[in-house]
PyMOL commands that place a pseudoatom at each C-alpha (Angstrom):
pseudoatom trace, name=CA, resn=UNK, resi=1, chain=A, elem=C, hetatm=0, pos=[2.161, 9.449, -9.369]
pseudoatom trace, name=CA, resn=UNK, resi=2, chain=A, elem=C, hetatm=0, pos=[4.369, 11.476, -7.083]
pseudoatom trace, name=CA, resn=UNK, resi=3, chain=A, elem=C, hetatm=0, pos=[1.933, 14.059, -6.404]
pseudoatom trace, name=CA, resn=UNK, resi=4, chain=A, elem=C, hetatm=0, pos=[-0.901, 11.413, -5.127]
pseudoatom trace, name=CA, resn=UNK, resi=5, chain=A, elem=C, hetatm=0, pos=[2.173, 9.907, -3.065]
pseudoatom trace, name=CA, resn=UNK, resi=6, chain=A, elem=C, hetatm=0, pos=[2.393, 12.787, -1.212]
pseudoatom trace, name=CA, resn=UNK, resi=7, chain=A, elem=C, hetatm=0, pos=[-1.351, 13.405, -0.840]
pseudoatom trace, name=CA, resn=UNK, resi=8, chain=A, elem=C, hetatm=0, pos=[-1.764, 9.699, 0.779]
pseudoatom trace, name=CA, resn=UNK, resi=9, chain=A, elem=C, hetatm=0, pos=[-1.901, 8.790, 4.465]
pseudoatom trace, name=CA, resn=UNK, resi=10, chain=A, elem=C, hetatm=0, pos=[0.887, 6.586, 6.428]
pseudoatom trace, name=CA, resn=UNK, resi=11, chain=A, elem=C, hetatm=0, pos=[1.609, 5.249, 9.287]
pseudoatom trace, name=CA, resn=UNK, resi=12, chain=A, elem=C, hetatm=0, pos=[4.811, 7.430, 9.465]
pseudoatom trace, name=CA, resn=UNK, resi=13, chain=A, elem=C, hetatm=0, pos=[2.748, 10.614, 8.167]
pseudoatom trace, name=CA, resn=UNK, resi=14, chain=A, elem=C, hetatm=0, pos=[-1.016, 10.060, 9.487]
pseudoatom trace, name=CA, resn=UNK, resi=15, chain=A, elem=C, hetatm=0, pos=[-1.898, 13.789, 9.017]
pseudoatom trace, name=CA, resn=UNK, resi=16, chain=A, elem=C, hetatm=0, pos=[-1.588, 15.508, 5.286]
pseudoatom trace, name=CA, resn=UNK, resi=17, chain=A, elem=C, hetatm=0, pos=[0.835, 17.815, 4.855]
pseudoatom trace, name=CA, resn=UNK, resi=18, chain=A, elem=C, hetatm=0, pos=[0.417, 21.248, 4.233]
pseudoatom trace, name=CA, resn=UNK, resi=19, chain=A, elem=C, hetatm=0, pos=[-2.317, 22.624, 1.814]
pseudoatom trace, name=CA, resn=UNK, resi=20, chain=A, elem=C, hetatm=0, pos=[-0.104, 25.517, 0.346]
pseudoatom trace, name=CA, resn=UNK, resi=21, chain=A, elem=C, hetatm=0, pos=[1.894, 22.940, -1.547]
pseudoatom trace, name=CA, resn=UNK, resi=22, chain=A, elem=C, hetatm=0, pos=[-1.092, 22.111, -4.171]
pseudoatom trace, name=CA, resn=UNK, resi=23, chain=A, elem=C, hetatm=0, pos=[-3.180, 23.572, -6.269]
pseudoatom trace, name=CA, resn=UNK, resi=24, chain=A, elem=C, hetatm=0, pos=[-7.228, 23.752, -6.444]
pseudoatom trace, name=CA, resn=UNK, resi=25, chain=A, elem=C, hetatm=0, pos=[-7.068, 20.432, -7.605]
pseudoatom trace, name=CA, resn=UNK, resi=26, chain=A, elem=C, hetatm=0, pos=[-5.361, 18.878, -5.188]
pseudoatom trace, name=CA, resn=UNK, resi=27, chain=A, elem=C, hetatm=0, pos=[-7.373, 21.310, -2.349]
pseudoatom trace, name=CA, resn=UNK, resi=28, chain=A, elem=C, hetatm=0, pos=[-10.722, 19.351, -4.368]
pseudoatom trace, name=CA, resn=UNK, resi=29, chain=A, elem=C, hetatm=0, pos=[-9.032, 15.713, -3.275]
pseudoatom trace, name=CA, resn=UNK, resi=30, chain=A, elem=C, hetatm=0, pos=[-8.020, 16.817, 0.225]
pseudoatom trace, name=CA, resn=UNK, resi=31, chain=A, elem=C, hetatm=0, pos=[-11.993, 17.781, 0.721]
pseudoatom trace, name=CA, resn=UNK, resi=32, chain=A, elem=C, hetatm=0, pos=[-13.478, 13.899, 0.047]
pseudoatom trace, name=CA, resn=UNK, resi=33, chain=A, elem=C, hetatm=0, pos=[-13.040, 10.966, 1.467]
pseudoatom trace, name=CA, resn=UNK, resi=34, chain=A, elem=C, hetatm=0, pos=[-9.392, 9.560, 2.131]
pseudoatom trace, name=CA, resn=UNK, resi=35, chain=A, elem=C, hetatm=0, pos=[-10.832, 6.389, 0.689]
pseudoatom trace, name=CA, resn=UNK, resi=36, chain=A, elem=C, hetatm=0, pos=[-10.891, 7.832, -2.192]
pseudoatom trace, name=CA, resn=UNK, resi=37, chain=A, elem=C, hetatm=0, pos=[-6.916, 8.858, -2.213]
pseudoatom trace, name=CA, resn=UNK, resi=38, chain=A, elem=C, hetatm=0, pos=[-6.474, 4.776, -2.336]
pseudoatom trace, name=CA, resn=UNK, resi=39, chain=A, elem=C, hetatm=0, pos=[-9.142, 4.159, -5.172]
pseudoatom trace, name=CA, resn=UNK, resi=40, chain=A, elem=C, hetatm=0, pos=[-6.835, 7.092, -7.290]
pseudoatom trace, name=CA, resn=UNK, resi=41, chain=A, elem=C, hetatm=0, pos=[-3.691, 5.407, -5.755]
pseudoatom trace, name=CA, resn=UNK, resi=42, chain=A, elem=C, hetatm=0, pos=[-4.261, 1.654, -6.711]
pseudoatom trace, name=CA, resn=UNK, resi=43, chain=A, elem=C, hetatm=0, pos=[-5.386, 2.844, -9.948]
pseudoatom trace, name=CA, resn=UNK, resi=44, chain=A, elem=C, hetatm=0, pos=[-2.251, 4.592, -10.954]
pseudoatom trace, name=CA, resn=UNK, resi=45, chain=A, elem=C, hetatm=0, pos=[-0.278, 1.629, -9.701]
pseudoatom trace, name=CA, resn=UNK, resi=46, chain=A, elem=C, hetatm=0, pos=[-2.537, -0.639, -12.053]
pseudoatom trace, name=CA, resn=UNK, resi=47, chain=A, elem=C, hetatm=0, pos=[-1.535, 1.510, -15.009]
pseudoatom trace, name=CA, resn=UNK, resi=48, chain=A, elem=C, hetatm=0, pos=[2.006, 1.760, -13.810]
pseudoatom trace, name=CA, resn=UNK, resi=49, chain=A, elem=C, hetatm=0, pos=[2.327, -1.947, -13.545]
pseudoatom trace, name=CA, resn=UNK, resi=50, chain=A, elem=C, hetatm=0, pos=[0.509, -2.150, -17.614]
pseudoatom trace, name=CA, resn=UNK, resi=51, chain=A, elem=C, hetatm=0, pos=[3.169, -0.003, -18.683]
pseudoatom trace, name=CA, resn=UNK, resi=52, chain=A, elem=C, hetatm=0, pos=[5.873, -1.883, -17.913]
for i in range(1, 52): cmd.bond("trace and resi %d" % i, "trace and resi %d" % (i + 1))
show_as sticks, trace
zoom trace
């Protein structure tokens, strides 16, 4: 969950942060779409909010 946080666009951070910080994986999700950081996003919060 935190690593997606970080990945994710804001108002208070519109550009990603630096690339060095992940690792292929996350260089494979900062390739697509930023849509698709939200679909990933919602869906951990989903199974966050199951958990509980």
């Amino acid at each position: 969950y935190r690593l997606i946080y970080k990945i994710i666009l804001f108002k208070k951070r519109p550009f990603l942060p630096p690339i060095k910080e992940y690792n292929n994986n996350y260089f494979i999700l900062i390739k697509l779409n930023i849509l698709y950081y939200y679909k990933i996003f919602l869906k951990i919060i989903e199974l966050s909010i199951f958990n509980k």
